[in-house]
PDB file as gemmi writes it, atoms N, CA and C in Angstrom:
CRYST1    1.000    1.000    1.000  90.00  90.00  90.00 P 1                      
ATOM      1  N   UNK A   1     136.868 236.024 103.143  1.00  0.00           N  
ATOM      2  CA  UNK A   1     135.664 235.284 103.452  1.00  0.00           C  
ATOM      3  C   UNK A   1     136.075 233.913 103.960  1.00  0.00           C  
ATOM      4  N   UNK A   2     135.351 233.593 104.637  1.00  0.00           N  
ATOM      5  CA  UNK A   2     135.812 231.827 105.553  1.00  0.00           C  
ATOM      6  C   UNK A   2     135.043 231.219 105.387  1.00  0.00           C  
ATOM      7  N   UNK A   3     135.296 229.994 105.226  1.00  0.00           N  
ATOM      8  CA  UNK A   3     133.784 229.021 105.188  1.00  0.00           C  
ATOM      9  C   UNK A   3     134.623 228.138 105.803  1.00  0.00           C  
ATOM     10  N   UNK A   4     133.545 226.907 106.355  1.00  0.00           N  
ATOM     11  CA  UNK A   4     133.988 226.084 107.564  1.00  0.00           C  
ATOM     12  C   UNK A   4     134.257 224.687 106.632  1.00  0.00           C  
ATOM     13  N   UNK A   5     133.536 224.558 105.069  1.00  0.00           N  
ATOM     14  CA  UNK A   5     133.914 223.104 104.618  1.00  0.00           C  
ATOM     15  C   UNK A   5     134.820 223.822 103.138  1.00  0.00           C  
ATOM     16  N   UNK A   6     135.156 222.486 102.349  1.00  0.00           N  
ATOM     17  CA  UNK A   6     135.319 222.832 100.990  1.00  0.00           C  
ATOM     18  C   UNK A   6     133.768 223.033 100.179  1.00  0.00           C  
ATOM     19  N   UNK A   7     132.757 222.504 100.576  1.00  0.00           N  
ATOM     20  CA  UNK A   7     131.627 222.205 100.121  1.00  0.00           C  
ATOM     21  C   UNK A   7     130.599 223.496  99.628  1.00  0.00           C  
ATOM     22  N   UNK A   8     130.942 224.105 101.326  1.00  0.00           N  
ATOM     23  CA  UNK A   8     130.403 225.341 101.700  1.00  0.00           C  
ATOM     24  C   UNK A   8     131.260 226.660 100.366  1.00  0.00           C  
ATOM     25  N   UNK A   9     132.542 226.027 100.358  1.00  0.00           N  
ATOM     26  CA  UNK A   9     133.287 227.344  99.689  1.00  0.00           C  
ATOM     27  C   UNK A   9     132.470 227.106  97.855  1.00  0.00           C  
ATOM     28  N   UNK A  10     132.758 225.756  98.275  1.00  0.00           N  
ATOM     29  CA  UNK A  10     132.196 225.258  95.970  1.00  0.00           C  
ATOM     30  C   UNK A  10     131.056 225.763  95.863  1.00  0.00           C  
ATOM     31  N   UNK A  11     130.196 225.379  97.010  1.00  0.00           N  
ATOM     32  CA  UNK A  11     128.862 226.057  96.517  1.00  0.00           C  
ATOM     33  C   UNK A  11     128.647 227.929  96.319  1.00  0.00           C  
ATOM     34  N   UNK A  12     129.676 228.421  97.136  1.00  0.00           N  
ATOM     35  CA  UNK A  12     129.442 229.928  96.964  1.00  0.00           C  
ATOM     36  C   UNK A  12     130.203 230.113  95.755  1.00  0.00           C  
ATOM     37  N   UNK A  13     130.958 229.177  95.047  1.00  0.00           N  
ATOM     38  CA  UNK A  13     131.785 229.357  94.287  1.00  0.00           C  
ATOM     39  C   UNK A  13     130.951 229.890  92.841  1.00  0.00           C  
ATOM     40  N   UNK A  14     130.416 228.375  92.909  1.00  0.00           N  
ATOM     41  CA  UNK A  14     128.972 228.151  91.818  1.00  0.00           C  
ATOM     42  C   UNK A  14     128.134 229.032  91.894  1.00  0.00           C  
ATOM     43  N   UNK A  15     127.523 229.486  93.115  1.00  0.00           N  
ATOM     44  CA  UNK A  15     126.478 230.603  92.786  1.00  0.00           C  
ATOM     45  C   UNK A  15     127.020 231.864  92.551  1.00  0.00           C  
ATOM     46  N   UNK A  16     128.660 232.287  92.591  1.00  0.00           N  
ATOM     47  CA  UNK A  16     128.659 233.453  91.819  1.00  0.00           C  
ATOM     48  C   UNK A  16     129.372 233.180  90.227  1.00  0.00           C  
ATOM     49  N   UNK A  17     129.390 232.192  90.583  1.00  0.00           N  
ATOM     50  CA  UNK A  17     129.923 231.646  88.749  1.00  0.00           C  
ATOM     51  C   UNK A  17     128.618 231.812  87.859  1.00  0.00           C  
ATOM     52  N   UNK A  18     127.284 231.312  88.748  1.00  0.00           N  
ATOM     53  CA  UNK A  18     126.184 231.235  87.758  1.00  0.00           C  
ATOM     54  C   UNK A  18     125.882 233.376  87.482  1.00  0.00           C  
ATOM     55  N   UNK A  19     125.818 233.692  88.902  1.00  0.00           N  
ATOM     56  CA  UNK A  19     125.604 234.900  88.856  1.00  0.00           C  
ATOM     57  C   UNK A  19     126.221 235.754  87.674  1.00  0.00           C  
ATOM     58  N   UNK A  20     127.519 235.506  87.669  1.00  0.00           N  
ATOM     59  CA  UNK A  20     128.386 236.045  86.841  1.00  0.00           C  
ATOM     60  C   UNK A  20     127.665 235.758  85.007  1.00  0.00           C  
ATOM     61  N   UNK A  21     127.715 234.621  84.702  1.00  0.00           N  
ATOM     62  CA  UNK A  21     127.180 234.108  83.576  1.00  0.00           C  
ATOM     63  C   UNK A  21     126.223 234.866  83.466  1.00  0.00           C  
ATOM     64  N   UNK A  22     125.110 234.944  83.966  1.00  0.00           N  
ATOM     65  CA  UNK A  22     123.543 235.424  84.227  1.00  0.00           C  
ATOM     66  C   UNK A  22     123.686 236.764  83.904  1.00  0.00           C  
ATOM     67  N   UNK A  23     124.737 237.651  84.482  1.00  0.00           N  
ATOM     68  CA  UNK A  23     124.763 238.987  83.609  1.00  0.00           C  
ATOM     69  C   UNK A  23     125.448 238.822  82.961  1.00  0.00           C  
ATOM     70  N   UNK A  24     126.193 238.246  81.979  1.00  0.00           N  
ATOM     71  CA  UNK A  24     126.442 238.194  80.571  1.00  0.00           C  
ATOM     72  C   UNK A  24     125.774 237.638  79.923  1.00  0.00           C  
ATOM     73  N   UNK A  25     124.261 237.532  79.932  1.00  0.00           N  
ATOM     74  CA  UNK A  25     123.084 237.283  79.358  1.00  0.00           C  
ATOM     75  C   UNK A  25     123.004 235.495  78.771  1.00  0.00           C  
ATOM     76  N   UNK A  26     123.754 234.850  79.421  1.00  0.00           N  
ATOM     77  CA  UNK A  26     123.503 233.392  79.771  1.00  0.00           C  
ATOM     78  C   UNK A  26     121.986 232.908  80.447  1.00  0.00           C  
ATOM     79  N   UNK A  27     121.850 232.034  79.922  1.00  0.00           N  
ATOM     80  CA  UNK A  27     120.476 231.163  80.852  1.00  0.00           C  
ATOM     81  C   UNK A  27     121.402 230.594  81.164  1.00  0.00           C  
ATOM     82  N   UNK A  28     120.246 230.359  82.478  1.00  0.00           N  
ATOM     83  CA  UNK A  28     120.516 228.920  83.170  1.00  0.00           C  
ATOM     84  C   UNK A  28     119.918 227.830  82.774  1.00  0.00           C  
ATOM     85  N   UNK A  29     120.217 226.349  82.843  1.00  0.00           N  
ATOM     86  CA  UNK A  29     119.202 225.090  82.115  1.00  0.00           C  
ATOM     87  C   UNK A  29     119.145 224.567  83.573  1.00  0.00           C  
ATOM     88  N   UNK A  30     120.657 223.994  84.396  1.00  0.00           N  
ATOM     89  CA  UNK A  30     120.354 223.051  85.787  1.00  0.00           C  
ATOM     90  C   UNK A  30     121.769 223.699  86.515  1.00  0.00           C  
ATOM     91  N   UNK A  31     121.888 223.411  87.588  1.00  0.00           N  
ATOM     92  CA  UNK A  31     123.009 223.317  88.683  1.00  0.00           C  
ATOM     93  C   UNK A  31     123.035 221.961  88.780  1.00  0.00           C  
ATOM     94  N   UNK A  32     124.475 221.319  88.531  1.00  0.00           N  
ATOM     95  CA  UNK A  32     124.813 219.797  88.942  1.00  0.00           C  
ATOM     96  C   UNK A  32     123.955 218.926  88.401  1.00  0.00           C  
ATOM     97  N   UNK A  33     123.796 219.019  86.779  1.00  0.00           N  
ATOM     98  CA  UNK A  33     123.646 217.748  86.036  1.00  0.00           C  
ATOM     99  C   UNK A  33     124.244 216.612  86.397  1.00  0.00           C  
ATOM    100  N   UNK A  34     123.499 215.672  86.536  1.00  0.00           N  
ATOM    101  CA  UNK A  34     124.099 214.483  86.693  1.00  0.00           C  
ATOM    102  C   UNK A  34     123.876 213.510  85.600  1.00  0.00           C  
ATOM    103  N   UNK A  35     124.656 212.402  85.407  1.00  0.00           N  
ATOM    104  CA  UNK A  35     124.266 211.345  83.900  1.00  0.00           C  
ATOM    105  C   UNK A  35     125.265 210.656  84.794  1.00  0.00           C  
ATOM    106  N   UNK A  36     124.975 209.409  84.088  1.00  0.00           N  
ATOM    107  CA  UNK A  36     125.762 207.843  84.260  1.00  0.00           C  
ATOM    108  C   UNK A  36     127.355 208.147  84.320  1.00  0.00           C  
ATOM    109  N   UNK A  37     127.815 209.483  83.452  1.00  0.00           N  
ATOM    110  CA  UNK A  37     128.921 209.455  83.243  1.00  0.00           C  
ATOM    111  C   UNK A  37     129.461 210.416  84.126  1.00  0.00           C  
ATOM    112  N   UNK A  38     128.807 211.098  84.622  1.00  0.00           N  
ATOM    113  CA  UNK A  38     129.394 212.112  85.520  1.00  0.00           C  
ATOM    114  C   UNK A  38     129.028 213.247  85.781  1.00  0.00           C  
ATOM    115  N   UNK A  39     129.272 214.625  86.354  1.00  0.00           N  
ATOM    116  CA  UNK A  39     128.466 215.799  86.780  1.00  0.00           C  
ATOM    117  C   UNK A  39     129.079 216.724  86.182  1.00  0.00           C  
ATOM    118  N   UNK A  40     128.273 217.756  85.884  1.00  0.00           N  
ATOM    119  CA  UNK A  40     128.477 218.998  85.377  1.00  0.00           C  
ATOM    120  C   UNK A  40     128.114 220.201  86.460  1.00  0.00           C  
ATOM    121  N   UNK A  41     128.670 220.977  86.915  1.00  0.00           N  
ATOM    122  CA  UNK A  41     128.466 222.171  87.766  1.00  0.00           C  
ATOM    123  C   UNK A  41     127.594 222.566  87.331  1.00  0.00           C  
ATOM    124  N   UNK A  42     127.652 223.501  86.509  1.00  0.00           N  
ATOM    125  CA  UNK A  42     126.051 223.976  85.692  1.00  0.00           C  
ATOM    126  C   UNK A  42     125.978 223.675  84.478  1.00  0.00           C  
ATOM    127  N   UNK A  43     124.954 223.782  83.750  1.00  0.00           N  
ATOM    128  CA  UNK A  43     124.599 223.710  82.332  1.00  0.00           C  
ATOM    129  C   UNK A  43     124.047 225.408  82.137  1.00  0.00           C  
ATOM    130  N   UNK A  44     124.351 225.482  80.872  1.00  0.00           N  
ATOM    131  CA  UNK A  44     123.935 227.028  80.663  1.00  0.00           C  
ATOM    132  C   UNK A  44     123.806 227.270  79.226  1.00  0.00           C  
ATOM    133  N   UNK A  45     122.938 227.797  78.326  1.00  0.00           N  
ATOM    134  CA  UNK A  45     122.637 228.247  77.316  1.00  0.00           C  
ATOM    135  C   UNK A  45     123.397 229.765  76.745  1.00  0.00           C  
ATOM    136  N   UNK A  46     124.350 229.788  76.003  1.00  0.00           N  
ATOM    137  CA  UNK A  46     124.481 231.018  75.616  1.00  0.00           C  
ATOM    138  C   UNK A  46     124.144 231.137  73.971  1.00  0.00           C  
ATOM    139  N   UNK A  47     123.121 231.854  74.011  1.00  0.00           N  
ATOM    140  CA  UNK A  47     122.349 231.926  72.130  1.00  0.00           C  
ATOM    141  C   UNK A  47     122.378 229.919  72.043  1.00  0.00           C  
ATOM    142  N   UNK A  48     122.865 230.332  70.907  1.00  0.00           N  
ATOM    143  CA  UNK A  48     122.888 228.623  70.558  1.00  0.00           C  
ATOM    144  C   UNK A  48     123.575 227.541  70.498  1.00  0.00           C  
ATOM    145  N   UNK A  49     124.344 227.843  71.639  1.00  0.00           N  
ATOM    146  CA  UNK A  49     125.504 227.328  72.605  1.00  0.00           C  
ATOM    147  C   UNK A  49     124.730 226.868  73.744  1.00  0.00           C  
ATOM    148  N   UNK A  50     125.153 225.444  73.947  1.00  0.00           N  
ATOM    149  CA  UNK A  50     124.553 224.691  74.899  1.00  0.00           C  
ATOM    150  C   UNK A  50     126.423 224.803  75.791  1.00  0.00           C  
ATOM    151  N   UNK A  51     126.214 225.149  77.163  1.00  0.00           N  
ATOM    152  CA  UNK A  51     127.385 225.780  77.754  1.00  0.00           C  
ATOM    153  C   UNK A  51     127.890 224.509  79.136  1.00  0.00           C  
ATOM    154  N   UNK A  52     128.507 223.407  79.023  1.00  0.00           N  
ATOM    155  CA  UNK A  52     129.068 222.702  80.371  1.00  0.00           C  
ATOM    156  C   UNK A  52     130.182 223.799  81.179  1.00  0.00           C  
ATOM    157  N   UNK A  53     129.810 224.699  82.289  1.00  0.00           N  
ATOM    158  CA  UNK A  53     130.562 224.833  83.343  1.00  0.00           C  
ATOM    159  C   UNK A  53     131.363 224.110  84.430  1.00  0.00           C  
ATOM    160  N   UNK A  54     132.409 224.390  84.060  1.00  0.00           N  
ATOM    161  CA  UNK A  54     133.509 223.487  85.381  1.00  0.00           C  
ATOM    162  C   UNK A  54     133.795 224.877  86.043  1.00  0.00           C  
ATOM    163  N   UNK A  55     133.528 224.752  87.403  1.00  0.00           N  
ATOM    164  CA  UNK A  55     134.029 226.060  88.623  1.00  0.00           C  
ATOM    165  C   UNK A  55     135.062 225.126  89.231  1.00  0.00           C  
ATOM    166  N   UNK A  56     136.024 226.583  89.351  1.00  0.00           N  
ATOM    167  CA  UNK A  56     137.174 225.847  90.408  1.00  0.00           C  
ATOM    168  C   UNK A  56     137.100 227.010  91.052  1.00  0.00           C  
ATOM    169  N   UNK A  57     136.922 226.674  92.619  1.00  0.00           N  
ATOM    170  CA  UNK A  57     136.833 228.056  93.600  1.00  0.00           C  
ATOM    171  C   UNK A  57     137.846 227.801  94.603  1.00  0.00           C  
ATOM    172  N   UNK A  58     138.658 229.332  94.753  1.00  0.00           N  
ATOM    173  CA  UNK A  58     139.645 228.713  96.289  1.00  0.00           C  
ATOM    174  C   UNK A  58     139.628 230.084  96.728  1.00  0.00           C  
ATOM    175  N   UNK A  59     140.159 229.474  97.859  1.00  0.00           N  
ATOM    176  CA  UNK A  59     140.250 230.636  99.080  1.00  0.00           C  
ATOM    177  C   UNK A  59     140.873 231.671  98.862  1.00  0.00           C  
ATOM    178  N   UNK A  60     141.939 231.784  98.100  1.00  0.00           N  
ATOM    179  CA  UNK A  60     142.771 232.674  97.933  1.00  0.00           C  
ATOM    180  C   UNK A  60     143.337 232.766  96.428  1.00  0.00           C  
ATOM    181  N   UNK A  61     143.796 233.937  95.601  1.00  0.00           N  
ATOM    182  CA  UNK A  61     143.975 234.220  94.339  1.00  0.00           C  
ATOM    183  C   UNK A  61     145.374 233.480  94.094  1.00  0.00           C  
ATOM    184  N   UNK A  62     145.128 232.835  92.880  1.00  0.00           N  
ATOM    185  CA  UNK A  62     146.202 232.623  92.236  1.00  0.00           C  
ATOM    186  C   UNK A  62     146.587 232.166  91.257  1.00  0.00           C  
ATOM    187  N   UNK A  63     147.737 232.644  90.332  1.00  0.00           N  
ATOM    188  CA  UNK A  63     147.698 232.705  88.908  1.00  0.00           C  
ATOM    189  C   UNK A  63     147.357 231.307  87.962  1.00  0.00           C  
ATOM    190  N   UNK A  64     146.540 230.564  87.293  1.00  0.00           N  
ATOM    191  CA  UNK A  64     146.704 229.351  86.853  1.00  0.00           C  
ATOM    192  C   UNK A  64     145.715 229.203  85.923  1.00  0.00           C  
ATOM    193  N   UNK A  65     145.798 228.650  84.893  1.00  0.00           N  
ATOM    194  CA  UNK A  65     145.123 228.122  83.917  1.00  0.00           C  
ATOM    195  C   UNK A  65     143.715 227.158  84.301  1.00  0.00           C  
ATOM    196  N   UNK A  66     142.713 227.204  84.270  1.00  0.00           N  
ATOM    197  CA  UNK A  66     141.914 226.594  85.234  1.00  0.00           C  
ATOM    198  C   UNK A  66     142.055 225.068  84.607  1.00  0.00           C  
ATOM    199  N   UNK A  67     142.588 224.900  83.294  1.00  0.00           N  
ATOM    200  CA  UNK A  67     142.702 223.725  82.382  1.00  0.00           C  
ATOM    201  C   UNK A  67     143.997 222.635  83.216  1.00  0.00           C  
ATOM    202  N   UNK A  68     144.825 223.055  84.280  1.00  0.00           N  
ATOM    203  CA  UNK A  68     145.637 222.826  84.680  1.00  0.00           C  
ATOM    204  C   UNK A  68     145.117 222.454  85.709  1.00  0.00           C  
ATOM    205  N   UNK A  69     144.286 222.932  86.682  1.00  0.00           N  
ATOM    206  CA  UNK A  69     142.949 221.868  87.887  1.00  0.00           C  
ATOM    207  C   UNK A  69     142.514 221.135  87.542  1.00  0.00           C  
ATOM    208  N   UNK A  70     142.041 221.031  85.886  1.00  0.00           N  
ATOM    209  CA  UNK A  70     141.054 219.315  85.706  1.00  0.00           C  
ATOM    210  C   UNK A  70     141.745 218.639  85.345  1.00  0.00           C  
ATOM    211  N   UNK A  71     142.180 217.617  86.332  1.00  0.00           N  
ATOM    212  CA  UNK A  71     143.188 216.287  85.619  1.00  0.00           C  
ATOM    213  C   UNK A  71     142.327 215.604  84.162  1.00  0.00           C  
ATOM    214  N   UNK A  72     143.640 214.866  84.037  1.00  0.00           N  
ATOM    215  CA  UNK A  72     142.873 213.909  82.319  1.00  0.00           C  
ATOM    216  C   UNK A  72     141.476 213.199  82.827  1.00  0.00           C  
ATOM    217  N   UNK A  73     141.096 212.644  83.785  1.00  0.00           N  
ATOM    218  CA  UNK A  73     140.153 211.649  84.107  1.00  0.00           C  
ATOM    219  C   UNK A  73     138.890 212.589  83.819  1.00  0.00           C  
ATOM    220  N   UNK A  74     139.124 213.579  84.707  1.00  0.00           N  
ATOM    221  CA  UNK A  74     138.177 214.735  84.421  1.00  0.00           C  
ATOM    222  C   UNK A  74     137.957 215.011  82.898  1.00  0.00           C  
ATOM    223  N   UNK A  75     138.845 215.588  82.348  1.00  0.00           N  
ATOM    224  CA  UNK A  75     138.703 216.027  81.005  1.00  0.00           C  
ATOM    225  C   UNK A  75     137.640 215.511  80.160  1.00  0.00           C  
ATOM    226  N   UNK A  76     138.240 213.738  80.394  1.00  0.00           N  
ATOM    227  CA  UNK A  76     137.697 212.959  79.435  1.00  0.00           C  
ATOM    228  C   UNK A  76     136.687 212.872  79.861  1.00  0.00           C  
ATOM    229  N   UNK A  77     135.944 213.286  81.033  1.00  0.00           N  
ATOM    230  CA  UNK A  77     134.530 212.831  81.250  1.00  0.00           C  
ATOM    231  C   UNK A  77     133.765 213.780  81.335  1.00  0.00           C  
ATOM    232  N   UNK A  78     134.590 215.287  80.851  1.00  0.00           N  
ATOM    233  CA  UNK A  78     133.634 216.695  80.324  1.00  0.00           C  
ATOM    234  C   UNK A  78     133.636 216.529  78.620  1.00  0.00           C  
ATOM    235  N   UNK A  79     134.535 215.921  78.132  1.00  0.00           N  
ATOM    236  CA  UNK A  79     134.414 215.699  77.079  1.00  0.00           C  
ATOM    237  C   UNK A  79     132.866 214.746  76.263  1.00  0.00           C  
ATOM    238  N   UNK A  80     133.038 213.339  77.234  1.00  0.00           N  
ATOM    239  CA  UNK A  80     131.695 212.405  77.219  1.00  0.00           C  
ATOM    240  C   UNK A  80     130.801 213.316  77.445  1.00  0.00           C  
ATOM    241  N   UNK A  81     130.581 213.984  78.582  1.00  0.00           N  
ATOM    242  CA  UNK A  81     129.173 214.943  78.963  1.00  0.00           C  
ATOM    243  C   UNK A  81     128.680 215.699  78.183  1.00  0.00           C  
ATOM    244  N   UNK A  82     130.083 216.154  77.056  1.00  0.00           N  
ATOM    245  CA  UNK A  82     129.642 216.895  75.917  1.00  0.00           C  
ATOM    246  C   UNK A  82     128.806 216.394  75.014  1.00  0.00           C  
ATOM    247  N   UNK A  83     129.292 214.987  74.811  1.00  0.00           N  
ATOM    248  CA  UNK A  83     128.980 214.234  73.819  1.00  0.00           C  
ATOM    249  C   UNK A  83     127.171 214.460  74.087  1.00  0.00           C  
ATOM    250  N   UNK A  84     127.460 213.574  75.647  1.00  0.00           N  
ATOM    251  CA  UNK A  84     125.886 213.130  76.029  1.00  0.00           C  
ATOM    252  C   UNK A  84     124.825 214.688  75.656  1.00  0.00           C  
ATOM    253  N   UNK A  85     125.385 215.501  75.810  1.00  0.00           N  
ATOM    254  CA  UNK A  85     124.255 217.125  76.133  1.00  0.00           C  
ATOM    255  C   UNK A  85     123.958 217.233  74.266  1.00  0.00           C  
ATOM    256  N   UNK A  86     124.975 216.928  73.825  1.00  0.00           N  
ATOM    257  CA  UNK A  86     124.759 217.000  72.056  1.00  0.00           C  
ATOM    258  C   UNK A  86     123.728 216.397  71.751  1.00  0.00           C  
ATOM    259  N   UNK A  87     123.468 215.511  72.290  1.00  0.00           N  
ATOM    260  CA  UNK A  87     122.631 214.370  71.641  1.00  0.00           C  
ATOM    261  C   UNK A  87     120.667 214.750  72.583  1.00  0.00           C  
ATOM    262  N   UNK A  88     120.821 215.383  73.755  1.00  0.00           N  
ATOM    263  CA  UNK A  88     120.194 216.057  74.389  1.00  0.00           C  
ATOM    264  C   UNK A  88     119.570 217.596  73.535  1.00  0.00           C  
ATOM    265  N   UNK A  89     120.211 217.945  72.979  1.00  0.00           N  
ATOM    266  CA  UNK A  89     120.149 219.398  72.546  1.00  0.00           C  
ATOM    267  C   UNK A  89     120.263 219.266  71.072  1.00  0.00           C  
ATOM    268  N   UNK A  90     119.744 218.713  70.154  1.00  0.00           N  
ATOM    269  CA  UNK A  90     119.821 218.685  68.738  1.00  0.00           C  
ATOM    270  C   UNK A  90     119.851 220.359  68.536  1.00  0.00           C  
ATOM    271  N   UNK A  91     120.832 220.427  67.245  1.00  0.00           N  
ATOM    272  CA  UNK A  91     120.602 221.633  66.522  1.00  0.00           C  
ATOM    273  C   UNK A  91     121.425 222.887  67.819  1.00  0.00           C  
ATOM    274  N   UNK A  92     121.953 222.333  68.539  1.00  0.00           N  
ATOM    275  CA  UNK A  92     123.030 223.293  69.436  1.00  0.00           C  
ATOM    276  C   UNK A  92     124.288 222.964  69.204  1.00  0.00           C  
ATOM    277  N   UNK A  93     124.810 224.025  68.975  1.00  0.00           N  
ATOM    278  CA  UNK A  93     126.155 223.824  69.227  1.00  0.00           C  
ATOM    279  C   UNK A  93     126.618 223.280  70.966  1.00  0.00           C  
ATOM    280  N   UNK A  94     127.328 222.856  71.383  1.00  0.00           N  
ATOM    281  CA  UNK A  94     127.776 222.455  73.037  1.00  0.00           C  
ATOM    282  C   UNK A  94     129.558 222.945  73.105  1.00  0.00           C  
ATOM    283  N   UNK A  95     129.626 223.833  74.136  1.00  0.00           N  
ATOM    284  CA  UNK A  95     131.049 223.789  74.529  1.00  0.00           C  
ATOM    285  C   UNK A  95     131.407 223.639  75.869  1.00  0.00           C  
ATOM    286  N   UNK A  96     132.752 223.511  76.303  1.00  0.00           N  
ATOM    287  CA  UNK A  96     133.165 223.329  77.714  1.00  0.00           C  
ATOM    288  C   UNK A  96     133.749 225.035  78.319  1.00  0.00           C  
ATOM    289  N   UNK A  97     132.878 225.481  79.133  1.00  0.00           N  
ATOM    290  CA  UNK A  97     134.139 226.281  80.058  1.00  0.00           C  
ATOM    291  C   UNK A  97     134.119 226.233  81.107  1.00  0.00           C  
ATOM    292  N   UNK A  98     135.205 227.282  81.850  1.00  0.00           N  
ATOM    293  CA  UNK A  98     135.026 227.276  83.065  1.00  0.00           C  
ATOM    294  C   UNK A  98     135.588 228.515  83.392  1.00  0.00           C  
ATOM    295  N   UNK A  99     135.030 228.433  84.879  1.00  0.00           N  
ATOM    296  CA  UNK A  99     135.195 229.501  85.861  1.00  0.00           C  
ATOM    297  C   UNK A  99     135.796 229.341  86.955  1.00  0.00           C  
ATOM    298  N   UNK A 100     136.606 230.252  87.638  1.00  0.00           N  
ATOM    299  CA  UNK A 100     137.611 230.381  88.650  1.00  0.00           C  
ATOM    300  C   UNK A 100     136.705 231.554  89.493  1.00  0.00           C  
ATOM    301  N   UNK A 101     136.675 231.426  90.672  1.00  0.00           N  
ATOM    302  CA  UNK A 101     136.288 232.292  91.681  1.00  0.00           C  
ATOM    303  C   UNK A 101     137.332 232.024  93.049  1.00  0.00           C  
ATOM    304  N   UNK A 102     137.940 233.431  93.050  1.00  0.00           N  
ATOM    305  CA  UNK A 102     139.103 233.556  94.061  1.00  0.00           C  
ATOM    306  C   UNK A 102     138.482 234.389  94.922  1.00  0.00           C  
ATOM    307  N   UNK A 103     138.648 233.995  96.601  1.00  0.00           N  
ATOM    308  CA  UNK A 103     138.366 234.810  97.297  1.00  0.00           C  
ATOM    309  C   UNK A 103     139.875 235.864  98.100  1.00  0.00           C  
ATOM    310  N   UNK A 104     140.445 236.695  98.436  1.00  0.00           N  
ATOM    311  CA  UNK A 104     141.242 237.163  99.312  1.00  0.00           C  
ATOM    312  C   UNK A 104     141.247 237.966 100.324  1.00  0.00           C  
ATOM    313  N   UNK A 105     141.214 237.455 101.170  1.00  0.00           N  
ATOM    314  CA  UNK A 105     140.711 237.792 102.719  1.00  0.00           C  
ATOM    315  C   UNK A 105     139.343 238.038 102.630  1.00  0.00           C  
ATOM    316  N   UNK A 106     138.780 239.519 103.043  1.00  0.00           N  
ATOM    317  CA  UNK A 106     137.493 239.965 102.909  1.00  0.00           C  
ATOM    318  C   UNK A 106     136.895 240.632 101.887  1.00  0.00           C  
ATOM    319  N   UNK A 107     137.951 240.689 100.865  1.00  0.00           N  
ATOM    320  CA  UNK A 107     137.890 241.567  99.648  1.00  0.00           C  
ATOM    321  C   UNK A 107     136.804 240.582  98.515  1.00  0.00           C  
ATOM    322  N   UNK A 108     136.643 241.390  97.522  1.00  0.00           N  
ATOM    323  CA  UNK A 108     135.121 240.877  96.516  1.00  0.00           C  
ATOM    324  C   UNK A 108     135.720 239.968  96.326  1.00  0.00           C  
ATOM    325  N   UNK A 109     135.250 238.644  95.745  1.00  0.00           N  
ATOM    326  CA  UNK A 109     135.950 237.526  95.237  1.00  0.00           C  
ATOM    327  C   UNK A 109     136.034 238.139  93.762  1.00  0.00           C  
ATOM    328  N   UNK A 110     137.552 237.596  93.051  1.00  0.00           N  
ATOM    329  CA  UNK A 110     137.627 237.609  91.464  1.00  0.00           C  
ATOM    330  C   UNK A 110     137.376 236.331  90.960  1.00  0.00           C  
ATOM    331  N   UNK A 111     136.575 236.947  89.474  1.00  0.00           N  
ATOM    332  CA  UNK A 111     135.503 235.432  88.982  1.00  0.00           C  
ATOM    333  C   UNK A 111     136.220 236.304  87.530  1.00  0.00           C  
ATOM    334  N   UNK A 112     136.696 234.822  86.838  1.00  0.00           N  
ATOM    335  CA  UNK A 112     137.075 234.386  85.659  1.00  0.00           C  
ATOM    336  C   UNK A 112     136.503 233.518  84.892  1.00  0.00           C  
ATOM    337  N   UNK A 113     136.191 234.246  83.657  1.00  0.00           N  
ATOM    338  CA  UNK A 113     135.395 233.007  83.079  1.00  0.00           C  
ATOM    339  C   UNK A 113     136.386 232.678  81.347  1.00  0.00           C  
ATOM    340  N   UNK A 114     137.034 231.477  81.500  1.00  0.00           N  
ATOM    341  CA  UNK A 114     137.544 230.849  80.274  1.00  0.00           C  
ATOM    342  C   UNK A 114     136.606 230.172  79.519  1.00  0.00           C  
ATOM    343  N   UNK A 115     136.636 230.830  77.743  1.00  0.00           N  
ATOM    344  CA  UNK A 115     135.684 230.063  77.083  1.00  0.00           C  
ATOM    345  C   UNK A 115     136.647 228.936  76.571  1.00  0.00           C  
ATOM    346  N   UNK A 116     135.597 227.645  76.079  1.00  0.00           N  
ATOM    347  CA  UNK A 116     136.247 226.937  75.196  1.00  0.00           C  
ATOM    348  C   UNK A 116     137.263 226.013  75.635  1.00  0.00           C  
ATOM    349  N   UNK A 117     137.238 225.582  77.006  1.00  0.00           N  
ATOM    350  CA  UNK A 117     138.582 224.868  77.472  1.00  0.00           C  
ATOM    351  C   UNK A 117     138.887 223.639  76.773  1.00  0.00           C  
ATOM    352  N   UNK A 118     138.488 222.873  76.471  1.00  0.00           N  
ATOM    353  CA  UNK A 118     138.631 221.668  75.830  1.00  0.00           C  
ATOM    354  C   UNK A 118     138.023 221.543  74.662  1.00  0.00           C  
ATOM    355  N   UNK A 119     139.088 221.754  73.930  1.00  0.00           N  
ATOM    356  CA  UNK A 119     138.523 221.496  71.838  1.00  0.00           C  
ATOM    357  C   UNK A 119     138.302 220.036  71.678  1.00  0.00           C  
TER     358      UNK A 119                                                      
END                                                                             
């Protein structure tokens, strides 16, 4: 699959990251929360798990820890977002994951979903 920006690729990235979630019986809450402190790809409810998604999407497959794409700056500011959604969501638990969506050539894209990235 080709796309002409990085923008174009994140966003197809995200809508099969949400897709993906969505049949593993996830809600959706927003696409691209925003707060003072920074953005969240999606927000998502699983039972009583309030869910921050980080997508990392690329063109092509390859082996990696998706925890190894979010530098520290990042981290620490999925970590804050956590904080902030806690305080948003009384009586939820909140965790961080994420998802990888690889495309190769014309073939289905593979979508990975890591729970729990940041304790």
């Amino acid at each position: 699959m080709s796309f002409s920006t990085r923008k174009e690729l994140g966003q197809a990235g995200e809508k099969l990251a949400t897709e993906f979630l969505l049949s593993k019986g996830y809600l959706l809450l927003t696409h691209n929360f925003v707060s003072r402190i920074g953005e969240i790809d999606i927000l998502m409810q699983d039972e009583q798990v309030i869910v921050l998604v980080e997508v990392k999407t690329l063109s092509q497959a390859r082996d990696f820890d998706p925890i190894d794409q979010i530098d520290t700056a990042k981290q620490v500011k999925l970590r804050q977002l956590a904080q902030e959604i806690s305080g948003r969501y009384p009586g939820y638990n909140v965790r961080i994951d994420a998802v990888t969506v690889y495309w190769q050539s014309e073939a289905e894209p593979i979508v990975t979903h890591f729970e729990n990235i940041l304790f």
